[in-house]
ROKOLBA-42261 format. One line per 5 residues: number of its first residue (from 1); their letters; for each residue x, y, z of N, C-alpha, C. Coordinates in nm, 3 decimals. Example, Ala and Ser with C-alpha at 12.3 -4.5 7.8 and 13.67 -1.06 7.14 Angstrom:
1 = as = 1.319/-0.569/0.780/1.230/-0.450/0.780/1.320/-0.330/0.780  1.285/-0.225/0.708/1.367/-0.106/0.714/1.290/0.003/0.787
***
This chain:
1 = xxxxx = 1.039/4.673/4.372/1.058/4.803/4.314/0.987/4.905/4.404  1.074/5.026/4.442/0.972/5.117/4.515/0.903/5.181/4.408  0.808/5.241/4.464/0.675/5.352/4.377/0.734/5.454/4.393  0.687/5.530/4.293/0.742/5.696/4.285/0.639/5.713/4.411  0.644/5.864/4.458/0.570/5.921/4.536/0.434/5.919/4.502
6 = xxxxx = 0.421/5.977/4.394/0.287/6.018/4.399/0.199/5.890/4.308  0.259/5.767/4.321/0.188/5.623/4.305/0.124/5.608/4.436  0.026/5.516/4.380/-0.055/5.469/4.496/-0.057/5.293/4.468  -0.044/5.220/4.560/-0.015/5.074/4.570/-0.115/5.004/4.616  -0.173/4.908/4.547/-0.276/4.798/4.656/-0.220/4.714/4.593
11 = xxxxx = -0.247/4.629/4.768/-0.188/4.474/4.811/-0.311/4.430/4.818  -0.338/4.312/4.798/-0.429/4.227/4.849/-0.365/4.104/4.894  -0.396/4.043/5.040/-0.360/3.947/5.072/-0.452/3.832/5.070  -0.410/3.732/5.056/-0.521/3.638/5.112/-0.523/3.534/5.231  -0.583/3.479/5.293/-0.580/3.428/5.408/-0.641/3.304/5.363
16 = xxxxx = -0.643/3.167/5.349/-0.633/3.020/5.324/-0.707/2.966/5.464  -0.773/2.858/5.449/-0.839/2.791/5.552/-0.762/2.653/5.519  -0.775/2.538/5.585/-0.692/2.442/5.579/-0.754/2.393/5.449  -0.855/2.414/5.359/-0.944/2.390/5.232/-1.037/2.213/5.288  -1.049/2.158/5.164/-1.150/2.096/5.192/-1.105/1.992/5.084
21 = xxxxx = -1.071/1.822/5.170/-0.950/1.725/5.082/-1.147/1.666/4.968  -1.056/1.648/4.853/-1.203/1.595/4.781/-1.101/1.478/4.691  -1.207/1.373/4.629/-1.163/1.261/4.579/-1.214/1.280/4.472  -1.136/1.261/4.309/-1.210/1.355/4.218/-1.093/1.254/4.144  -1.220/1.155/4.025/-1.192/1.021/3.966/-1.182/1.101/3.819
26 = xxxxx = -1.019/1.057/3.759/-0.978/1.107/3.639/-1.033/0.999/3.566  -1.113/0.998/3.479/-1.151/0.900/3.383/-1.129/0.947/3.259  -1.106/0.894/3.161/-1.068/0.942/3.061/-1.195/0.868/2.970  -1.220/0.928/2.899/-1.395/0.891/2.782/-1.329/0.897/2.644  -1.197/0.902/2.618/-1.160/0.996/2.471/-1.090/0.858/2.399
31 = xxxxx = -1.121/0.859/2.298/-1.108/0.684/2.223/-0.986/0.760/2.124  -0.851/0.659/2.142/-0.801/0.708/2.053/-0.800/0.749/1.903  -0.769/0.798/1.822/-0.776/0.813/1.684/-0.698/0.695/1.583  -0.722/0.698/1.446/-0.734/0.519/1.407/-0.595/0.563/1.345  -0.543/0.421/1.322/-0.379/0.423/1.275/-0.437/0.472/1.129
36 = xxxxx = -0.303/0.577/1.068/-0.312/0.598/0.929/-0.212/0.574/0.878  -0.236/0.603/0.695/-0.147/0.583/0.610/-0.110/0.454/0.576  -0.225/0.360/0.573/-0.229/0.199/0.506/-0.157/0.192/0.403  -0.070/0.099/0.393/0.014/0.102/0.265/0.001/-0.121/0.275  0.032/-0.139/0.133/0.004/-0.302/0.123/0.134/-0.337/0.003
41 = xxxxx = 0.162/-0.457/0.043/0.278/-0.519/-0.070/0.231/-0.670/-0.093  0.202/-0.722/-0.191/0.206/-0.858/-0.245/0.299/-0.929/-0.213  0.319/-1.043/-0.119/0.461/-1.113/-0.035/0.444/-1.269/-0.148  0.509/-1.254/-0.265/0.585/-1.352/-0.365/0.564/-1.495/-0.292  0.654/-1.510/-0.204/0.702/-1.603/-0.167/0.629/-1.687/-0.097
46 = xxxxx = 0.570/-1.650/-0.031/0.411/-1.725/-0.007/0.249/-1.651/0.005  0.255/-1.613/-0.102/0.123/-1.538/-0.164/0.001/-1.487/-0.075  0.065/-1.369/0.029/0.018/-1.308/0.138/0.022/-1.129/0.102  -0.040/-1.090/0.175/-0.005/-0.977/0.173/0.005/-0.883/0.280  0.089/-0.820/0.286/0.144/-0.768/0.412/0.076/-0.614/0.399
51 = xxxxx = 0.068/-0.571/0.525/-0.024/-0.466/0.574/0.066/-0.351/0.632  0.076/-0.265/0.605/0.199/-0.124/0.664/0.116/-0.014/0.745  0.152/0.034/0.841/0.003/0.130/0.893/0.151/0.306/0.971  0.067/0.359/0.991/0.142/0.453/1.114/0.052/0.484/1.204  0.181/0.499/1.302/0.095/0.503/1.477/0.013/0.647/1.434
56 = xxxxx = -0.118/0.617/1.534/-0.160/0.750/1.497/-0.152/0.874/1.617  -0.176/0.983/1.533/-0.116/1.124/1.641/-0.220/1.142/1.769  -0.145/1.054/1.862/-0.249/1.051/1.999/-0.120/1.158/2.097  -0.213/1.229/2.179/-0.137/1.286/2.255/-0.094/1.213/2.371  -0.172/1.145/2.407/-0.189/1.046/2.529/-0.118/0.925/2.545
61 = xxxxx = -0.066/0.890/2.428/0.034/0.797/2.334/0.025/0.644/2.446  -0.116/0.633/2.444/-0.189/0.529/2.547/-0.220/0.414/2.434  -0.149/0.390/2.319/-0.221/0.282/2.194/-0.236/0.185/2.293  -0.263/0.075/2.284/-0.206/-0.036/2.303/-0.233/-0.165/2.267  -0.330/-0.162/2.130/-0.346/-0.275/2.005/-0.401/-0.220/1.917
66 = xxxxx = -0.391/-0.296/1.813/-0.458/-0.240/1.658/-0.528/-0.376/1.663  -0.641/-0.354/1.567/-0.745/-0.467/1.527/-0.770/-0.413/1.374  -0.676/-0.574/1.286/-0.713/-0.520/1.151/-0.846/-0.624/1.084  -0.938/-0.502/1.022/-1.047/-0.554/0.990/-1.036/-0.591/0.813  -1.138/-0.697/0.791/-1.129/-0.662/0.603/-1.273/-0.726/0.569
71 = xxxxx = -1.322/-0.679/0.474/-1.494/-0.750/0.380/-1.443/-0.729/0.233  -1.531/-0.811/0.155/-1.495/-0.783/0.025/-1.596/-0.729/-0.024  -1.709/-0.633/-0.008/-1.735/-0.525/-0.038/-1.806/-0.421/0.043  -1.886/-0.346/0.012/-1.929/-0.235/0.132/-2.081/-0.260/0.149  -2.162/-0.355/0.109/-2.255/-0.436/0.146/-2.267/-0.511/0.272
76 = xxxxx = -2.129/-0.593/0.270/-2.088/-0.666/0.416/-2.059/-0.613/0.540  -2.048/-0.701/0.609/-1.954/-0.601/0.740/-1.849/-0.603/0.717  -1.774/-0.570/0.805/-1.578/-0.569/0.877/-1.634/-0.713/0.921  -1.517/-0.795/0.885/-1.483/-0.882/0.967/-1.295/-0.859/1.038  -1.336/-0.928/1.176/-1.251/-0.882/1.255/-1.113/-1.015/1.160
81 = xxxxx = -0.975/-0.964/1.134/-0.886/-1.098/1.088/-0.735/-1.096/1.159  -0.750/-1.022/1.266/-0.582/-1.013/1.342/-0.622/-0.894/1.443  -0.583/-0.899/1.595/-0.551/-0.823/1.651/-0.411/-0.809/1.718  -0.346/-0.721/1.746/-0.178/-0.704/1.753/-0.217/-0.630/1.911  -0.181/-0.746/2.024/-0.179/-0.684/2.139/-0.052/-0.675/2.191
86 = xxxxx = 0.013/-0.522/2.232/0.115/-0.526/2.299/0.150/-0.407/2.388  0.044/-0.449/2.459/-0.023/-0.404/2.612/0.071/-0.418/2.734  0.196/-0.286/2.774/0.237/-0.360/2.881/0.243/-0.248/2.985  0.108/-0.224/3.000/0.050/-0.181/3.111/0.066/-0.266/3.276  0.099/-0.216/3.361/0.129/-0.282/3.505/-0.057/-0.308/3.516
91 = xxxxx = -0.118/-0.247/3.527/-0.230/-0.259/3.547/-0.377/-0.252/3.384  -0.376/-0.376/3.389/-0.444/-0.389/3.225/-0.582/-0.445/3.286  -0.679/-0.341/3.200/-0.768/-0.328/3.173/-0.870/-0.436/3.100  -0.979/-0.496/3.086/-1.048/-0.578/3.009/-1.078/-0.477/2.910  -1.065/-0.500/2.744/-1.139/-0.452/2.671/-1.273/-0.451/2.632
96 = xxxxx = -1.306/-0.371/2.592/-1.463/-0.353/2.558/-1.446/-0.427/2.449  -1.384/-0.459/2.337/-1.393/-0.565/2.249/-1.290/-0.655/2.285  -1.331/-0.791/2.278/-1.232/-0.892/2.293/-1.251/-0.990/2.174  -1.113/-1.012/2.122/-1.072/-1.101/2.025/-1.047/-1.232/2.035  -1.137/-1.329/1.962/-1.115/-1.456/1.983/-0.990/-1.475/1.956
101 = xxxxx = -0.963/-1.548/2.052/-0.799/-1.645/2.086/-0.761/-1.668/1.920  -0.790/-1.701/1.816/-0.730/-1.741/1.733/-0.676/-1.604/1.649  -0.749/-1.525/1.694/-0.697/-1.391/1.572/-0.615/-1.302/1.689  -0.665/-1.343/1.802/-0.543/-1.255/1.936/-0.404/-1.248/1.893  -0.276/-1.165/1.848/-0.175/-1.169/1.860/-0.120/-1.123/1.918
106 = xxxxx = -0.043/-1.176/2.061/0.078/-1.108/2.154/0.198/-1.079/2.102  0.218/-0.957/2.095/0.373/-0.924/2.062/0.442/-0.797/2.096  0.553/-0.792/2.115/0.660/-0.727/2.181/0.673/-0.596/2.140  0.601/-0.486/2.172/0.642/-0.348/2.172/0.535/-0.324/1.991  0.477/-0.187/1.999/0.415/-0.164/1.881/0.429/-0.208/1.748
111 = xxxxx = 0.387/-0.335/1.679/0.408/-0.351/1.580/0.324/-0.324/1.485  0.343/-0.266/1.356/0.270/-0.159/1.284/0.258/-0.254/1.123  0.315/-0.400/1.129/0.241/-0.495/1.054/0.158/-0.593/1.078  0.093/-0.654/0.961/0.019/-0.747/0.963/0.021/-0.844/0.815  0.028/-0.979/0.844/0.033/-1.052/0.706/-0.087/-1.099/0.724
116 = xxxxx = -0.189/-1.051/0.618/-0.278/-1.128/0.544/-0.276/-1.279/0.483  -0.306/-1.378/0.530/-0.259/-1.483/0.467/-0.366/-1.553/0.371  -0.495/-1.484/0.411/-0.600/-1.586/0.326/-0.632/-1.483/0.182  -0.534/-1.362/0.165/-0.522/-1.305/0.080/-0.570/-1.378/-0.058  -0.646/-1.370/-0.138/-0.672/-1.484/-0.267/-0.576/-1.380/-0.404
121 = xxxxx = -0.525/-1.370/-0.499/-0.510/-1.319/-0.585/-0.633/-1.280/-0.680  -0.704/-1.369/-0.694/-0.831/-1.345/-0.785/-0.938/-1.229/-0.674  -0.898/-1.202/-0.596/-1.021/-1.159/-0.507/-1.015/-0.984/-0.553  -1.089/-0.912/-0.434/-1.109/-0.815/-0.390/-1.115/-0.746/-0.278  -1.105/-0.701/-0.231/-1.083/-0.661/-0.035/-1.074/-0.563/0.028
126 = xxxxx = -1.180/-0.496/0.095/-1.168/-0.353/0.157/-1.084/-0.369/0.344  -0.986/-0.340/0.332/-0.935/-0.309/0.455/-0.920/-0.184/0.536  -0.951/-0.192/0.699/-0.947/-0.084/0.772/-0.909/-0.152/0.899  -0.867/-0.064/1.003/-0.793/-0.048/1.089/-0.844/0.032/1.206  -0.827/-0.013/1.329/-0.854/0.117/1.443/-0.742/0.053/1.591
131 = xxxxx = -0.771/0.153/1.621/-0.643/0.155/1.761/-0.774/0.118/1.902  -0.688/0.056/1.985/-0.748/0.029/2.136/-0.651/0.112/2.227  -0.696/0.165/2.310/-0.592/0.207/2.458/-0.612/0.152/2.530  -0.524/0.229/2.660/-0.465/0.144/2.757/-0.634/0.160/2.869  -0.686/0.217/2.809/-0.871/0.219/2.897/-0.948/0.119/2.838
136 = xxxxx = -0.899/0.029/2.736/-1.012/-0.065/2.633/-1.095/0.018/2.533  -1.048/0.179/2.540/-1.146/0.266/2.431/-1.108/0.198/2.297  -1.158/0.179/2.177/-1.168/0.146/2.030/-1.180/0.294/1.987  -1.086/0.341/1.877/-1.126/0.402/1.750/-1.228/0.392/1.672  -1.267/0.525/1.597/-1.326/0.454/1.458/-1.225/0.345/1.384
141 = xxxxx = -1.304/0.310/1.241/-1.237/0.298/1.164/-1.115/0.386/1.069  -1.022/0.359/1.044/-0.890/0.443/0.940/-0.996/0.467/0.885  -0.900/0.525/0.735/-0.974/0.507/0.609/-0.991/0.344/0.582  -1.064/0.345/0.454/-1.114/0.169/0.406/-1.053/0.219/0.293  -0.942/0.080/0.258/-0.892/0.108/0.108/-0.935/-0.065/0.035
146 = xxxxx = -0.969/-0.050/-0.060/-0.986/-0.135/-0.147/-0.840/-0.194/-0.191  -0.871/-0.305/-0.230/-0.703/-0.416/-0.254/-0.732/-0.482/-0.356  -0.642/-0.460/-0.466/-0.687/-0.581/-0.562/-0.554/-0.633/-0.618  -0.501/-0.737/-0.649/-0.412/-0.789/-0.739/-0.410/-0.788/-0.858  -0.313/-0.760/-0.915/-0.343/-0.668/-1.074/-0.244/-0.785/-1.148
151 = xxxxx = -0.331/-0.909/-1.216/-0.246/-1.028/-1.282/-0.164/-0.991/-1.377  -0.197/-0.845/-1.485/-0.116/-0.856/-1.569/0.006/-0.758/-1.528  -0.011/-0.611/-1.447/0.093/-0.604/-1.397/0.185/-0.683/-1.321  0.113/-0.769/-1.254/0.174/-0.841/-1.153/0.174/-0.729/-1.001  0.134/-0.632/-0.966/0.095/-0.567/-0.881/-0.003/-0.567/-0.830
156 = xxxxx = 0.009/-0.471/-0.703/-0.127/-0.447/-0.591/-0.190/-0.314/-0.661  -0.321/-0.266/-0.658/-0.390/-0.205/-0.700/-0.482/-0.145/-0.566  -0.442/-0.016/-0.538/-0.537/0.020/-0.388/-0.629/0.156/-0.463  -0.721/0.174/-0.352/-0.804/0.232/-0.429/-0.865/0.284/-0.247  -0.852/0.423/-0.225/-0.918/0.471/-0.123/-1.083/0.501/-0.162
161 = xxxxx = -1.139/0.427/-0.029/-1.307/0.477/-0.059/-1.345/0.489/0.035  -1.336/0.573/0.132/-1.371/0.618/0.249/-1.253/0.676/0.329  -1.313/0.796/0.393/-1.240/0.892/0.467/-1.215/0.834/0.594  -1.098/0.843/0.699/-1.115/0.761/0.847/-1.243/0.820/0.931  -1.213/0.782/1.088/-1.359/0.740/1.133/-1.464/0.768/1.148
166 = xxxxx = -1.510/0.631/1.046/-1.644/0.614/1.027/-1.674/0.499/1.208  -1.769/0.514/1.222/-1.792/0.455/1.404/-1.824/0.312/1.314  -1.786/0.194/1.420/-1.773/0.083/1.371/-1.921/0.026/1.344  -2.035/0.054/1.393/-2.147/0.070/1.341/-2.232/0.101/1.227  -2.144/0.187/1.205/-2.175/0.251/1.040/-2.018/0.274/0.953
171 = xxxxx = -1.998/0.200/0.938/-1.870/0.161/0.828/-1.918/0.246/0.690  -2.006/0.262/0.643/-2.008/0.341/0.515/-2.052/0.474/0.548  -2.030/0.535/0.643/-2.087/0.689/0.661/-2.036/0.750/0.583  -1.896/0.748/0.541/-1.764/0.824/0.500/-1.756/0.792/0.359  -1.834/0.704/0.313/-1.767/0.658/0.153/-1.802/0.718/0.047
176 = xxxxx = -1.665/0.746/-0.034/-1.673/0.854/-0.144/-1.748/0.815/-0.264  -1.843/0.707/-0.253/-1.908/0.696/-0.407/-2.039/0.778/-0.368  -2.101/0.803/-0.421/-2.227/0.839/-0.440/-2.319/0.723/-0.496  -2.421/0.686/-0.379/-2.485/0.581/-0.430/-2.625/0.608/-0.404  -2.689/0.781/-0.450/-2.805/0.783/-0.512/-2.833/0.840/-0.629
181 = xxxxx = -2.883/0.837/-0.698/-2.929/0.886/-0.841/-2.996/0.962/-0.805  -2.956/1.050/-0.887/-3.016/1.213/-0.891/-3.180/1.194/-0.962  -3.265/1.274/-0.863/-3.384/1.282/-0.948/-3.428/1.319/-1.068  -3.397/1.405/-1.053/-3.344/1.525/-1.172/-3.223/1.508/-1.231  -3.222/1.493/-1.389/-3.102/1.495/-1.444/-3.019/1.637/-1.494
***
């Protein structure tokens, strides 16, 4: 565009040196966020119970296993009872947690179940969930939902008690009971 006359114009140019080549290591530190929206069904037919989750909202969309945890109350720990690896990274990483061979599961492209098999009907059971990436980072924990089998409905009975991640260290940071008594009444 020309300038009217009585505009005045500055240019600035710049002049570049060949710069200066630097080696500058992308690491990534950021642990994905934990699968949500646990959902559970009582499986009849051989008295299991199956586990429903959704991928969770990673931008980086780097999952690449879930590790489902369960205790039967919030006294205990997580015990680790299935991990779902399906890692198909050209170049794979060692995880920072590794799963004994018997609870290791390899399988084909994101699978977002899990069958519980030592499920008891008479029991009780807090389950939670967290995601691994393609760096070996771990999530917190999901939320922890409580599981119970309900004999006379004949239904599952869930019961949320804790908000998602809590750091796997402290599993009850997040939990919605209140477990001190007020000094004062």
């Amino acid at each position: 565009q020309v300038p009217a006359p009585d505009e005045t114009v500055f240019a600035i140019s710049m002049i570049a040196s060949e710069g200066v080549k630097a080696q500058v290591a992308a690491i990534e530190r950021i642990p994905p966020p934990p699968p949500r929206n646990l959902s559970f069904n009582y499986n009849f037919s051989d008295n299991s119970l199956d586990l429903f989750w959704e991928e969770p909202s990673n931008p980086q969309r780097d999952v690449k296993r879930y590790q489902i945890f369960r205790r039967e109350s919030v006294q205990e720990p997580f015990m680790l009872i299935g991990e779902l690896d399906f890692d198909d990274s050209l170049s794979r990483v060692n995880p920072l947690e590794k799963a004994p061979p018997d609870k290791h599961h390899r399988v084909n492209g994101p699978r977002k179940t899990f069958k519980d098999t030592k499920f008891k009907r008479d029991g009780k059971y807090i389950y939670a969930l967290a995601s691994v990436d393609a760096r070996g980072l771990t999530s917190g924990y999901s939320e922890q939902v409580e599981v119970r089998f309900n004999i006379y409905d004949n239904k599952i009975l869930r019961k949320r008690i804790s908000d998602p991640n809590a750091p796997k260290p402290y599993p009850n940071l997040y939990l919605r009971n209140d477990f001190f008594i007020d000094a004062i009444p």
